[in-house]
C-alpha positions in Angstrom: 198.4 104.4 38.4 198.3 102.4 34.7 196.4 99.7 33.6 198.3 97.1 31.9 197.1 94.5 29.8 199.6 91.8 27.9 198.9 89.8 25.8 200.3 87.3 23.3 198.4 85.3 20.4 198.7 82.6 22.7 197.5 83.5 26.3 197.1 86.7 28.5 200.8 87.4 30.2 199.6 89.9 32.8 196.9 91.8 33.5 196.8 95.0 36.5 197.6 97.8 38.0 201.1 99.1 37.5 203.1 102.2 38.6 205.0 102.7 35.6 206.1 100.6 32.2 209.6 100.5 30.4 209.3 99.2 26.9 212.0 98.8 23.7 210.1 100.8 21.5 211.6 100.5 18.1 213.3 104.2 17.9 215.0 103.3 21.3 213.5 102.4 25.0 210.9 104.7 26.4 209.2 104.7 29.7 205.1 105.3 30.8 204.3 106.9 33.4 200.4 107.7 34.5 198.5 110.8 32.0 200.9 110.1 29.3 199.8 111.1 26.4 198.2 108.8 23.8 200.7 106.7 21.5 200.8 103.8 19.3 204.0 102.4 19.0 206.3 99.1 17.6 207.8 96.8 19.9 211.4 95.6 18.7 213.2 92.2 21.0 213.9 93.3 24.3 212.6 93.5 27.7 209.2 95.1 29.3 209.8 96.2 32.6 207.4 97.4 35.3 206.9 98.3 38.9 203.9 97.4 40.9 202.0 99.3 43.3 203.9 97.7 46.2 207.4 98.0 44.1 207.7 94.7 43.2 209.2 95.0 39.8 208.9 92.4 37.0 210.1 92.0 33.5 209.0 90.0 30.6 211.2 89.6 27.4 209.9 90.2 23.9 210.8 89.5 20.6 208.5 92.0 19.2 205.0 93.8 18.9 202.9 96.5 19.5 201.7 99.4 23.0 198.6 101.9 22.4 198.6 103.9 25.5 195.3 105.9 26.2 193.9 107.6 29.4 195.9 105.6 31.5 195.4 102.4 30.2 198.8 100.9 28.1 197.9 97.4 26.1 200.5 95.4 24.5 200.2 92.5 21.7 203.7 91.3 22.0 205.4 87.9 20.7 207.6 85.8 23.4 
């Protein structure tokens, strides 16, 4: 299980539990699953994708920003 926190400059987006993230990382798309290592990484445009606990997936376009992953916790500064 992750905790995910996005936000933009303007408001939170989403906040909660999550079973994994998909994210356009600027060297191509790359996926976080729980114990992944830690990682600080550029956000090109694109999507977010995620699937909830229940397996609900959502996704949230981007046009850019940042994801720090650490001990299971992935926060994201993105512009939409």
């Amino acid at each position: 299980m992750l905790k995910l926190k996005i936000i933009s400059p303007e408001r939170i987006i989403f906040t909660g539990e999550v079973d994994n993230v998909v994210v356009p990382g600027t060297l191509g798309e790359f996926e976080i699953l729980s114990n992944h290592a830690p990682i600080i990484s550029s956000l090109e445009k694109g999507t977010i994708r995620f699937i909830m606990p229940k397996g609900e997936k959502t996704a949230i376009d981007i046009l850019g920003g940042f994801v720090e992953v650490q001990k299971n916790e992935v926060s994201m500064c993105v512009e939409i």
